[in-house]
C-alpha positions in Angstrom: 82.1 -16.4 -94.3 84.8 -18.6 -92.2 86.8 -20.5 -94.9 88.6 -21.9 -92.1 85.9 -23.5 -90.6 84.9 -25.1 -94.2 88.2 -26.3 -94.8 88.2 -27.8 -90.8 85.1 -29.8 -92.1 86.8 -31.1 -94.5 89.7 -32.3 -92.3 92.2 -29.8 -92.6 93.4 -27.3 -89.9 94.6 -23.9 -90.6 97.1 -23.1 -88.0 98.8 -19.7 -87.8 102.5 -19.4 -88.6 103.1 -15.8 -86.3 103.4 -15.5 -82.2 103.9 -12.3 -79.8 103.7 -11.3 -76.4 101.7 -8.2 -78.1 99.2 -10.9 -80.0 98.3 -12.7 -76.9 98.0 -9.4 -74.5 95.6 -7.3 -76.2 93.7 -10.7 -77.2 94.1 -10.6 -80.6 94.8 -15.1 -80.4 91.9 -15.6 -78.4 89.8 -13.5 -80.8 90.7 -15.9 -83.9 90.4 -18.6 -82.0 87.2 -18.0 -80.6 85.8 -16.8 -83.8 87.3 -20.5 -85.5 89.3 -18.7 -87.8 92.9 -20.7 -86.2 93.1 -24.3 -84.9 96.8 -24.0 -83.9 100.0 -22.0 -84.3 103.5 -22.2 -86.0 106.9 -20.4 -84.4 110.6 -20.6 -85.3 113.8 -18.4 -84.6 112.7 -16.3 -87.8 109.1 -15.5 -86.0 110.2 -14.8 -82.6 113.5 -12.5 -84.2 110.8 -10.5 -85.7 108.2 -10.5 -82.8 111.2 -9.3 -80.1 113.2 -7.8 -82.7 110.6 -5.2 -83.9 108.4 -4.8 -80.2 107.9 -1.6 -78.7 107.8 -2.1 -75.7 105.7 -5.2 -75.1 109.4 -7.6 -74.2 111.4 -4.7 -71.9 109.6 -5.2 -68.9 110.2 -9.1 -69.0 113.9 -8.4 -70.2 114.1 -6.4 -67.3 113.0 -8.4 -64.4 115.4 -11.2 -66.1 118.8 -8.9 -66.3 118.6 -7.8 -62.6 118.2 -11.6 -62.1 121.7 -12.1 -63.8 120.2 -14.3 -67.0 122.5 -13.9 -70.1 121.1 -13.5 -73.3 120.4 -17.2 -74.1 118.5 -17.3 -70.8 116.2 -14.0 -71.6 115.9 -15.2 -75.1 114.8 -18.6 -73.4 112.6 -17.3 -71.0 110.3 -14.9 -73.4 110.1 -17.7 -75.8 108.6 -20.9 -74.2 106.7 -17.9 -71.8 105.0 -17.1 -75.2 104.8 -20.4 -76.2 103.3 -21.3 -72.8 100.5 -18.7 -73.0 99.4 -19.3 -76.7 98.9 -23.2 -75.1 96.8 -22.1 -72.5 94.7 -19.9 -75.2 94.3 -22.9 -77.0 93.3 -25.3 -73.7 89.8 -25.5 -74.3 90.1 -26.3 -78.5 92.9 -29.1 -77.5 90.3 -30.1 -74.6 87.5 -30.5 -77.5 89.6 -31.9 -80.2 93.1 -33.7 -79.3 94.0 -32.9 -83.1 93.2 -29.2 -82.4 94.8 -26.2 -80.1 98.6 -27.0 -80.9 101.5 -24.6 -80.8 105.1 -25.5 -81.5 108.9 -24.7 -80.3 111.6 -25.1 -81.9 115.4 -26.7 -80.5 117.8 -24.4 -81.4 119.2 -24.4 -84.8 122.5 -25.3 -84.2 121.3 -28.7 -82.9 120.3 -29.5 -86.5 123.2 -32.2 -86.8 123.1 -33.6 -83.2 121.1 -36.2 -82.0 121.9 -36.2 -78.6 121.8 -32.4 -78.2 118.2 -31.8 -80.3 117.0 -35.1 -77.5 118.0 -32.9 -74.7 116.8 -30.3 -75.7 113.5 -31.5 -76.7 113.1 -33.1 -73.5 114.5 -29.7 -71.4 111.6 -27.9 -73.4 108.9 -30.7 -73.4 109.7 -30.4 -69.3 109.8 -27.1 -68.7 106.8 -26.3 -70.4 104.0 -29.4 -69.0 101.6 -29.2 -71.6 99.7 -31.5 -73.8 99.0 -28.9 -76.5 102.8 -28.5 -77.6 105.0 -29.5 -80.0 108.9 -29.2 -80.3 109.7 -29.0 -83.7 112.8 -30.8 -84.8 114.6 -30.5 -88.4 114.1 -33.3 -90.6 118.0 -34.0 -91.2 119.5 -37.7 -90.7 120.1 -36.6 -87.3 117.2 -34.9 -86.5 115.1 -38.2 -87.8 116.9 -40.4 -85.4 116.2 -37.7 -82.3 112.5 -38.0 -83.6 111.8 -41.7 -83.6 113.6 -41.4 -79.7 111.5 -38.2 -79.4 108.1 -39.7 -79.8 109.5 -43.3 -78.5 109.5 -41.2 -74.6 106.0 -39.7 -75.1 107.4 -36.3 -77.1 105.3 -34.7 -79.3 107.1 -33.5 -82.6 106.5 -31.0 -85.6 108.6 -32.1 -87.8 110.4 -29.3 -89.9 112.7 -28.0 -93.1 110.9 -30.9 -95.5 111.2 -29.8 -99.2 111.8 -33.4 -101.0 110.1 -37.1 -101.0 112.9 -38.5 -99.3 112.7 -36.0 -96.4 108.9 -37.0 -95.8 109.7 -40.3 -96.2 112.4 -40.5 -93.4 110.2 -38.6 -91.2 106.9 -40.8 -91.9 109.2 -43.7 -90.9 111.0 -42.8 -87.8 107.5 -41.6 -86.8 106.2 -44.8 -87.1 109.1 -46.8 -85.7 108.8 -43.7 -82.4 104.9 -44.7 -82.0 105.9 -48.9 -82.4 108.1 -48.2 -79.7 106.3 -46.3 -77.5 103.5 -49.2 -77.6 106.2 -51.6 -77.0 107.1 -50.3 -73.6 103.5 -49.7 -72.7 102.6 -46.2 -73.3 99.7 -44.9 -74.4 99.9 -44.1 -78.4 96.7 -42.1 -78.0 98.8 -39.8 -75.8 101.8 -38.6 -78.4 101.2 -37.4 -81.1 103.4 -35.5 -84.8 103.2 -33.0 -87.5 105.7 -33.5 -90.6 105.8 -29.9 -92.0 106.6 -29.7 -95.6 107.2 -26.4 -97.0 105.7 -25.4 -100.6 106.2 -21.9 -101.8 109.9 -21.9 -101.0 110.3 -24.7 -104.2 108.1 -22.4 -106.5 111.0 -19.5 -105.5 114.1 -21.2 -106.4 112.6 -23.3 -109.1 111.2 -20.7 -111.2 114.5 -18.8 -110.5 116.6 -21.7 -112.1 114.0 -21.9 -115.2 114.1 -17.9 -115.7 117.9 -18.4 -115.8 117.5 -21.3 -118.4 114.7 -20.1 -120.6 116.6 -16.4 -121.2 119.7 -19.3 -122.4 117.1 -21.2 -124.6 115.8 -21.4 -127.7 112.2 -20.6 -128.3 110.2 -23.5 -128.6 112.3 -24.9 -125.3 112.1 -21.5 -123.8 108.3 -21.7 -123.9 108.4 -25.2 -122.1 110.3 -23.8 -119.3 108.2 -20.4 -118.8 105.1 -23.0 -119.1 106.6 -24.6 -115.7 106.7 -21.4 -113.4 104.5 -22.0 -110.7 103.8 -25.5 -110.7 106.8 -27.4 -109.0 105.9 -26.4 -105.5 102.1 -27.6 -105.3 103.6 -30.9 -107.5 105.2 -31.7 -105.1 103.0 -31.4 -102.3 101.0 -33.2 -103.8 102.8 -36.1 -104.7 104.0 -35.7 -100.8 100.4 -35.8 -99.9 100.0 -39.8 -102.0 103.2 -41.1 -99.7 101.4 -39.7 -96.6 98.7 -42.0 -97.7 100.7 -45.0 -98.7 102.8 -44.8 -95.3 99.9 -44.9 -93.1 97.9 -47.1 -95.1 99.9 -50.3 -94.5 98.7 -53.4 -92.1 101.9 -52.1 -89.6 100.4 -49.1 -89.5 96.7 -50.4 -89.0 97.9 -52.4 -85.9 99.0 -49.5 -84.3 95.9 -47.2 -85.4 94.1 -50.1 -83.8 95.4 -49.5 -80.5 94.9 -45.4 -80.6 97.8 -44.3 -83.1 97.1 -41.0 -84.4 98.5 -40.6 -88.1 101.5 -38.2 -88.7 99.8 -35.6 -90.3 101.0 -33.7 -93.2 101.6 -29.7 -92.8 101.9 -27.5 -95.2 104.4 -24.8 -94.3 105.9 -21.8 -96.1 102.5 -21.3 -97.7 102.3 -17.8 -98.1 102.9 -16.6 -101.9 106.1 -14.9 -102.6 105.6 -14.1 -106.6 102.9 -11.4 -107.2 102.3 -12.8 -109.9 100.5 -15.5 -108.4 97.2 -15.8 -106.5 98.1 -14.7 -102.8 96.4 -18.0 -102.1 97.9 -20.4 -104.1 99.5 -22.8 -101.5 96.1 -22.9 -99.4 93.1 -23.4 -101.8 94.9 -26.1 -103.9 96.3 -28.3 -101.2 92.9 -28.6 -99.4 92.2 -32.3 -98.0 91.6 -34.7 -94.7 94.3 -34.5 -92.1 95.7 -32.0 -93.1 97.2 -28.6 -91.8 97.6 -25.5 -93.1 100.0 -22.9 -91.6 99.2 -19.4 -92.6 101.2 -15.8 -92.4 98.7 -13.4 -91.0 98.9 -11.4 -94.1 97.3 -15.0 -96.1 95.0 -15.6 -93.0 93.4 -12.3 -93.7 93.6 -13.4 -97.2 91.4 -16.8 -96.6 88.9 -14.9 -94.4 88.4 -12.8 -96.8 87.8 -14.5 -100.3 89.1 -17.9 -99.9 87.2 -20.6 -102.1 86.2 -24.3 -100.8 87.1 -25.9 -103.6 86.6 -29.6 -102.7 89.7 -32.0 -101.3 92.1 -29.8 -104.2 94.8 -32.4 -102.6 93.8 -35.1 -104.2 93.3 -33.6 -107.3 96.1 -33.8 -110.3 98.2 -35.8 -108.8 99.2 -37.7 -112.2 100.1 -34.0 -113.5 102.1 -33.4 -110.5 104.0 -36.6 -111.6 104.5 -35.4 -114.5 105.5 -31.8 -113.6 108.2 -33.3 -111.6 109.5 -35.6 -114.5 109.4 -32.8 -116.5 111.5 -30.6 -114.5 114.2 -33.7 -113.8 114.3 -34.1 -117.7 114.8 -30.2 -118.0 117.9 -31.0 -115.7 115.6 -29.2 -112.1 115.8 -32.6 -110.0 112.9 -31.2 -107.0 114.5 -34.1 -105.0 118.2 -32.9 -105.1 117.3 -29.3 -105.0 115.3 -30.1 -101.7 118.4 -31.2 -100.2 119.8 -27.7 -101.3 116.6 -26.3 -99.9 117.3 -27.9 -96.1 120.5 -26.3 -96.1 119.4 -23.4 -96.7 116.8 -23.2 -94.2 118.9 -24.2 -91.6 121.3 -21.7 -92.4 118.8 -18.7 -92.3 117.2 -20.3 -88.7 120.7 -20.0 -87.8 120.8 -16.7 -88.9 117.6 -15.3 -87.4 118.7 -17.3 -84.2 121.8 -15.1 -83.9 120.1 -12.3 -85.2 117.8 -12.4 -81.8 120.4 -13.1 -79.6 122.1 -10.4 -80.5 118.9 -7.9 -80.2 118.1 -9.4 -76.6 122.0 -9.1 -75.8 121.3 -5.4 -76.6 118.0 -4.4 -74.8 119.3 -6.7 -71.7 122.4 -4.1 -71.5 120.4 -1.4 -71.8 118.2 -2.5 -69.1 120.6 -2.8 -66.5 122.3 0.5 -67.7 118.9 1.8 -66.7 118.6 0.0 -63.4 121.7 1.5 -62.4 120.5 4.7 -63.2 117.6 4.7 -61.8 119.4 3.0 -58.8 122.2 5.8 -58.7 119.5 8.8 -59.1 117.4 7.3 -55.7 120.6 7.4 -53.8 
């Protein structure tokens, strides 16, 4: 049993949200790739602090070729990145080659761009450059200012996943600078068949901090209200997914929108992000058998991959299903004073902050083993003479 390939079928892609130099040398990508168990892969500062950060071994040679060079940390760190990046594209040549909407991989700007437009455009352009492929995203937050860099973005031919979504609003800004990027992009003669976007909108992180907030208010509450709240654990985060999913098909449903299909636009489409389960509680593969559905991705910690491989359901297009109790979860909630909308701006902050984090984080490791490689050059240097 593939599940992966059944839910591909269907129109969704399961993509993996991991990378390492270890995962592409010993072949473990091209293995689920060529077995049709991934269709693309996820990577942000958080990924690559823990694929440097806890290597043995499989980064030092590269970090040390690159200190006797004279790079500084921001230049290691830049290096073993998009050189990761650039291998999992070429893994994933061939699927791209096959299927345009197929064999992606994505690279983040750096987090503290998150608030300006002309550095994240830079950037995005520095990485989009450097690395020549057609297979590639560069992911850009979904803040005011990151919206504006993306409509730029795909207006010069840049392919974006867009990232840190958690409300309506934030996929609707997205959707639309998206579209205006693509309207552009025809309007000064490029190909639209040639750029292409991802709006990642992350699930399980809602369920977290919403059931958090109705713990804290049912243990307040009287019983018959402390009931109703308990009764809501669990359901905010695939409400609102789904609801996303119904604006993803209003926004590229529209006549503007045909026009530009007409000429080769590829739709926007959605990804679900932060989909492995945090509560034990809940199934292990709650985000991915319920948000099922056409043009769709999927991006999976190994841990749920295996997880899916292993006794994942095909339960129809579950995206399309429930969608007036999703509207009503959320009304609930906003009655119960847990507005999803406001606390997604809270969510975005958030994420930013720990990217930051994890950003700094690996700097700091990479500062650390770049030291202690030239300490051992000079050893080795000083023992030879």
């Amino acid at each position: 049993m593939n599940r992966s390939v059944d839910y591909r079928k269907r129109g969704q892609a399961v993509w993996l949200d991991s990378i390492s130099a270890r995962m592409i040398a010993t072949g473990e990508l091209a293995g689920r790739i060529g077995a049709g168990a991934v269709y693309g892969v996820t990577s942000n500062p958080t990924i690559f602090a823990q694929a440097i950060g806890r290597s043995d071994g499989d980064y030092e040679p590269r970090i040390a070729n690159l200190a006797d060079e004279g790079k500084d940390a921001f230049e290691v760190y830049d290096d073993l990145t998009r050189g990761d990046i650039a291998a999992g594209a070429d893994l994933f040549a061939a699927q791209h080659a096959a299927n345009a909407e197929d064999g992606w991989i994505s690279l983040e700007v750096l987090p503290s761009l998150a608030f300006d437009i002309e550095g994240t455009i830079a950037e995005a352009e520095r990485l989009h450059r450097l690395l020549g492929r057609p297979n590639v995203f560069i992911k850009v937050p979904a803040t005011p200012a990151g919206c504006v860099a993306i409509r730029e973005l795909i207006g010069s031919g840049v392919s974006v996943n867009v990232t840190l979504m958690f409300n309506r609003k934030h996929y609707r800004d997205v959707a639309h600078a998206y579209q205006a990027g693509v309207a552009a992009f025809v309007a000064a003669g490029g190909d639209p068949a040639k750029v292409a976007s991802v709006a990642s909108f992350f699930v399980s992180r809602v369920d977290t901090l919403v059931d958090r907030l109705l713990t804290e208010k049912a243990q307040a509450a009287p019983a018959p209200l402390r009931q109703r709240l308990e009764d809501l654990r669990g359901k905010a985060a695939l409400a609102n997914a789904k609801v996303v999913y119904q604006d993803y098909l209003a926004a590229f449903g529209t006549g503007a929108w045909k026009a530009l299909a007409a000429k080769g636009a590829r739709v926007q489409r959605p990804l679900w992000a932060s989909t492995g389960t945090k509560n034990p509680a809940y199934s292990d593969l709650l985000y991915v058998e319920n948000l099922v559905g056409p043009d769709t991705v999927n991006t999976l910690p190994e841990k749920t991959l295996e997880a899916l491989l292993d006794h994942g359901r095909d339960q129809g297009d579950t995206v399309l299903e429930g969608v007036d109790e999703a509207h009503r979860t959320l009304d609930e909630l906003k009655e119960l004073g847990l507005d999803v909308e406001q606390l997604g701006e809270k969510l975005q902050g958030e994420g930013i902050v720990s990217f930051e984090r994890s950003y700094d984080e690996l700097l700091g490791v990479v500062e650390e083993r770049r030291r202690a490689a030239l300490l051992e050059s000079a050893r080795t240097v000083k023992i030879r003479t």
